[in-house]
C-alpha positions as CSV (number, residue, x, y, z in Angstrom):
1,X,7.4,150.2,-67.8
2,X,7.9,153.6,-68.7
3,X,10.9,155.4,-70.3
4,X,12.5,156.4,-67.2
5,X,12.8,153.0,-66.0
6,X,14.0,151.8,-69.0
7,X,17.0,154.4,-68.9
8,X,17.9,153.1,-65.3
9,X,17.9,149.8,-66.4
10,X,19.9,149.8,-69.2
11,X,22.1,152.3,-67.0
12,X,22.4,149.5,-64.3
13,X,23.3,146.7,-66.9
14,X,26.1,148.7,-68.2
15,X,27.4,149.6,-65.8
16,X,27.6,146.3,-64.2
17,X,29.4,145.4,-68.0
18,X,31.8,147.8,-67.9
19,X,32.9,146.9,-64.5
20,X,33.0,143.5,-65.7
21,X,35.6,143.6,-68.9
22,X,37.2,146.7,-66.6
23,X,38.1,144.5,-63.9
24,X,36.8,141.0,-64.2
25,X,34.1,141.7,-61.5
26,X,31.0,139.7,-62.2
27,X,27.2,140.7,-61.4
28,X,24.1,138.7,-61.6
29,X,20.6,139.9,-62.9
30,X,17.4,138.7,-61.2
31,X,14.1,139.7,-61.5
32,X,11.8,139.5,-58.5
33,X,7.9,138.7,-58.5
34,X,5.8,139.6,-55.0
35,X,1.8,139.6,-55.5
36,X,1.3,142.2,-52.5
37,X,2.2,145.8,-53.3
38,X,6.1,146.4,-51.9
39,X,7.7,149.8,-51.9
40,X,11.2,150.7,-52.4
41,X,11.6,151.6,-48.8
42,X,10.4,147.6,-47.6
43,X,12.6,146.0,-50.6
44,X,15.4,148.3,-49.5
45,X,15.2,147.2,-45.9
46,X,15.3,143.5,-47.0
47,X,18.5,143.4,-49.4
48,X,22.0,143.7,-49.1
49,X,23.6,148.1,-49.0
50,X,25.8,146.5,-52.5
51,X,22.5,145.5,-54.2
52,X,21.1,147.5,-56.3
53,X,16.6,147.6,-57.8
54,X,14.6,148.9,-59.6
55,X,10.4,148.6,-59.4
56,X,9.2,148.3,-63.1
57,X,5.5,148.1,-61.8
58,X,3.5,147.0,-59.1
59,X,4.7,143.4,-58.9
60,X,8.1,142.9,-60.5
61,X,11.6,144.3,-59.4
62,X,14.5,144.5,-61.6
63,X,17.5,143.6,-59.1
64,X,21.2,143.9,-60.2
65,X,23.4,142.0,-57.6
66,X,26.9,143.6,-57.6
67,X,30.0,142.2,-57.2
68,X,28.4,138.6,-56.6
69,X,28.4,135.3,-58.9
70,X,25.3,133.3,-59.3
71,X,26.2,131.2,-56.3
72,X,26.1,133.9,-53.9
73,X,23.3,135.9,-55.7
74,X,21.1,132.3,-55.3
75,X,22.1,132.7,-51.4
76,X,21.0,136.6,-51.3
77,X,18.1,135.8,-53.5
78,X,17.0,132.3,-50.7
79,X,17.7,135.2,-47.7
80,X,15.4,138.1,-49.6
81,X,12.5,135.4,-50.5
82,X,12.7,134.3,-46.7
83,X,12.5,137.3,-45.4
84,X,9.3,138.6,-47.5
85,X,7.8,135.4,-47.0
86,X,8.0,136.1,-43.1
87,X,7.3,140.2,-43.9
88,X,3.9,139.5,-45.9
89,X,3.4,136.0,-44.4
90,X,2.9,133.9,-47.5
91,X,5.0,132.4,-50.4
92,X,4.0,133.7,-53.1
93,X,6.7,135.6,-53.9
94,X,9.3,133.8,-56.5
95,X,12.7,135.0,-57.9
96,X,14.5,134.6,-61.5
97,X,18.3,134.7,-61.9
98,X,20.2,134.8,-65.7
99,X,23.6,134.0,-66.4
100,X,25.7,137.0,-66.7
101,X,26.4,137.4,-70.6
102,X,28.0,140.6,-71.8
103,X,26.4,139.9,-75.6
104,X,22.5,140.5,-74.2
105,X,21.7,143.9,-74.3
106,X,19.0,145.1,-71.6
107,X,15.9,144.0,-73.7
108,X,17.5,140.1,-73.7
109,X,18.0,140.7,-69.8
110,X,14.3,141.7,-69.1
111,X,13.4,139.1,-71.6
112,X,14.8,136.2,-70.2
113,X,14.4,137.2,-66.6
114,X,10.3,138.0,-67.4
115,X,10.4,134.1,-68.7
116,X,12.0,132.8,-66.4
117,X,9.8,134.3,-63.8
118,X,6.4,133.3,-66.4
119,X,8.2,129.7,-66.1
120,X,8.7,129.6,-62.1
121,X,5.4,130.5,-61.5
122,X,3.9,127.7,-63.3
123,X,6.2,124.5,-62.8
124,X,8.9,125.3,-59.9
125,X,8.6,124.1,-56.2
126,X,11.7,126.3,-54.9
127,X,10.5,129.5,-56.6
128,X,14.0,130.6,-57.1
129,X,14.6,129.5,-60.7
130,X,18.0,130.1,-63.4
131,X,17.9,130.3,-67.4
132,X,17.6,126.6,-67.3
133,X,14.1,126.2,-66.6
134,X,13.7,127.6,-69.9
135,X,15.6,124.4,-71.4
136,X,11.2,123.0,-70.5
137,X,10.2,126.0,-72.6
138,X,11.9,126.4,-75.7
């Protein structure tokens, strides 16, 4: 990941914290894992205008779902998997959503969001997966 996309990231999780202790609106993090190359354009096409992503390489997408609690980011984040899995036709595509905690800076975001998705990969059936997975892992 190189410095740009570290400074649009850490932009992103900002500002998603300032809007939060400005005005009480929450956000949720994911991070998103497709095998088959995806371009910014396809992702774009499959997520909601309000979203906002970031590619950090080839296979993994920074997402940052605004104005949307973990209940409604796990209903985005079923809608985008279904529609990739129709898109590419397969399922190997898998998701990882973290609590939204203004103490972790952008390095504990990527952190926790790269285990989750480590964890999903290896021992989840829904391949949508929260911070709790990592209960099995530490």
């Amino acid at each position: 990941m190189g410095s740009e996309v570290e400074v649009r990231i850490n932009a992103e999780v900002n500002r998603a914290y300032y809007t939060f202790e400005r005005y009480k609106v929450e956000a949720t993090f994911a991070l998103v894992y497709h095998e088959k190359e995806l371009s910014l354009e396809e992702l774009g096409s499959f997520v909601r205008i309000s979203d906002r992503f970031v590619k950090l390489d080839e296979n993994y997408f920074f997402v940052l779902y605004h104005f949307t609690g973990a209940e409604e980011a796990s209903k985005a984040s079923q809608n985008l998997l279904l529609k990739l899995d129709n898109y590419f036709h397969n399922t190997t595509t898998c998701i990882a959503i973290d609590n939204f905690n203004i103490a972790n800076n952008t390095k504990v975001v990527l952190h926790r969001l790269k285990q989750i998705i480590k964890e999903t990969r290896k021992n989840s059936f829904t391949r949508i997966e929260y911070e709790d997975i990592l209960d099995s892992y530490i």
